[in-house]
C-alpha positions in Angstrom: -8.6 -10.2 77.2 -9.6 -9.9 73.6 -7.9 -6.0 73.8 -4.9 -7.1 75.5 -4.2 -9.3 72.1 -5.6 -6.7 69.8 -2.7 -4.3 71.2 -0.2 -7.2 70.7 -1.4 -7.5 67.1 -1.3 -3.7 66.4 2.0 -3.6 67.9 3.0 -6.8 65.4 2.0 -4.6 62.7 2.8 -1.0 63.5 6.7 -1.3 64.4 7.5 -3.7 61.2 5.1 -0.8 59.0 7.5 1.6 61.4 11.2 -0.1 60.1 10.5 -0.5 57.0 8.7 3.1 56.4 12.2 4.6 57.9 14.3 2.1 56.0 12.4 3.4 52.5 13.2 6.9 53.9 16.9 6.3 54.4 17.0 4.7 50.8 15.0 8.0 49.3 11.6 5.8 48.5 9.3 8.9 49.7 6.3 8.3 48.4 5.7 4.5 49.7 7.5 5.6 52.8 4.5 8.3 53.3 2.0 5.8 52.2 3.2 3.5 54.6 3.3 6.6 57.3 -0.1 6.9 56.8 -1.1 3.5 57.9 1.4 3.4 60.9 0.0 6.6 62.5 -3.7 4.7 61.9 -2.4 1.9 63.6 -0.3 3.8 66.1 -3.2 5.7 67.3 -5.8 3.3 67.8 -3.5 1.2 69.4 -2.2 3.7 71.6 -6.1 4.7 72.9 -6.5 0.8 73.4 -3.9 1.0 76.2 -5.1 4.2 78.0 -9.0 3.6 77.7 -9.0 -0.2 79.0 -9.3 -1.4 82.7 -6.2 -3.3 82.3 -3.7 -0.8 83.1 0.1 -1.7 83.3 -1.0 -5.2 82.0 -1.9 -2.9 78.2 1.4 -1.4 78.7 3.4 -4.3 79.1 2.0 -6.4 76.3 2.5 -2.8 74.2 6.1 -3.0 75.3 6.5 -6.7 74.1 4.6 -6.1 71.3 6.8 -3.1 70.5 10.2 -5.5 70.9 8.5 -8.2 68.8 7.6 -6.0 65.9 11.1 -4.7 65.9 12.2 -8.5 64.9 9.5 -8.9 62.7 10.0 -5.2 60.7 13.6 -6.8 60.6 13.5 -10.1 59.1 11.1 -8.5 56.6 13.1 -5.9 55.6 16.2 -8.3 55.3 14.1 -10.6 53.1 13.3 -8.0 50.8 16.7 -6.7 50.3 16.2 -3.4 49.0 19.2 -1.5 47.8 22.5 -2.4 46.7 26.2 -3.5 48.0 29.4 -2.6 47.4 31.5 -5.8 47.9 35.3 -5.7 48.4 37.1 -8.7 48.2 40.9 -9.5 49.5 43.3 -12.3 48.2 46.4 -13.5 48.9 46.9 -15.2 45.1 45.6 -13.8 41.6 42.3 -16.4 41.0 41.2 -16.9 37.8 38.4 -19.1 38.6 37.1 -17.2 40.9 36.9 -14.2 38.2 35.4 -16.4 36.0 32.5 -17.9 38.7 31.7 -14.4 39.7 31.2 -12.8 36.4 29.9 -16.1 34.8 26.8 -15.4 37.8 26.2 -12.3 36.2 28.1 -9.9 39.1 29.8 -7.1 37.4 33.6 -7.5 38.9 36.5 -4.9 38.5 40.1 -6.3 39.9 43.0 -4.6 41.1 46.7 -5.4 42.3 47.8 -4.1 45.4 50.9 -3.8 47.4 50.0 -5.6 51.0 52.1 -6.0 54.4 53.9 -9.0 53.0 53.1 -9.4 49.5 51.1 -8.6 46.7 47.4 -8.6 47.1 44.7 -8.5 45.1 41.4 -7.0 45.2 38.3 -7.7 43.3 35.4 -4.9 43.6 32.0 -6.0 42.7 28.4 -3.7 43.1 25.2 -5.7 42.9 21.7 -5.9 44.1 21.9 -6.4 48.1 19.2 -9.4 47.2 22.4 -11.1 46.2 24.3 -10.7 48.6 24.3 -14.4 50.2 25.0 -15.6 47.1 27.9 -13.8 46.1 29.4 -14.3 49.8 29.0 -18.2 49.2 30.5 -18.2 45.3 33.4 -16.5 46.7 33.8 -18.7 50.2 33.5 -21.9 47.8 36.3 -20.5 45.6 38.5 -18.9 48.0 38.0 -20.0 51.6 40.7 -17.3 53.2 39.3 -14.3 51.4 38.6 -11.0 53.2 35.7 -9.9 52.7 33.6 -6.5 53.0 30.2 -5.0 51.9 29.1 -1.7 52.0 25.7 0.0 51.0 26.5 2.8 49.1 24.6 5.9 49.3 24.3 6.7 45.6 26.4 6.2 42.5 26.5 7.1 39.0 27.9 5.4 35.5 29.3 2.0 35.2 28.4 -0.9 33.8 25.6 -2.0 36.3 23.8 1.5 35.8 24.2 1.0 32.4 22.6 -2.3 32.1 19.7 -1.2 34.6 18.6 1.4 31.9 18.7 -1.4 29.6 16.7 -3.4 31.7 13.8 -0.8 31.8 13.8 -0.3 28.4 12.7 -3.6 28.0 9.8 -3.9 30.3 
């Protein structure tokens, strides 16, 4: 009994190590991705002889399965608690709002608006790329000030210039 719950808890570890190590890929954070390979492929493997050397047999490989699914939850939540990364935030109104404007760039989020032409009417949009940490709490600003906005984010890939680039560098600089 006591390996059937040691492969449960590798599994528990193994897959969240597993989504974040390919979510630090995807965002081009090599080196802790491979440190975190490293680890995984420990876990993996010891885990992995668990199930074929023990008497249990398809009992292993179902609590290896669960643990599998349950890691996948865990890596996650984890992973959207930390946040890494940034959003590109579109925003969609029917009427010009000044307040809002205000709110959003009073919070500190860098905001650039437009006027477009829509279906109907004028339109305005309001663009706005901060850290995906803040996500939440730009979505909520924004709902509180304008309850039929349209709304969008996007991760963007990579970007260069601007004024949140800008004050990044200035940020380092001061460290």
């Amino acid at each position: 009994m006591k390996e059937i719950l040691l492969i449960l808890l590798l599994q528990l570890l193994y897959v969240p190590l597993f989504t974040l190590r390919t979510i630090f890929l995807v965002k081009n954070i090599t080196m802790l991705a491979s440190l975190i390979g490293i680890v995984e492929m420990l876990i993996y493997v010891f885990g992995l002889s668990l199930v074929f050397s023990g008497d249990q047999g398809f009992l292993a490989m179902l609590v290896y399965a669960v643990g599998f699914g349950l890691g996948i939850i865990i890596g996650t939540r984890i992973e959207q608690k930390l946040a890494i990364g940034y959003i590109y935030v579109t925003i969609n109104t029917q009427n010009r709002n000044e307040e809002l404007i205000k709110v959003i760039r009073d919070e500190g989020f860098a905001l650039t608006t437009y006027v477009g032409e829509g279906r109907d009417s004028q339109r305005y949009k309001y663009e706005i790329l901060t850290k995906r940490n803040r996500e939440k709490e730009l979505f909520m600003l924004v709902q509180h000030h304008e309850p039929t906005a349209f709304i969008i984010s996007y991760e963007p890939k990579s970007f260069k210039g601007g004024f949140l680039v800008k004050r990044m560098k200035q940020h380092k600089k001061h460290k």
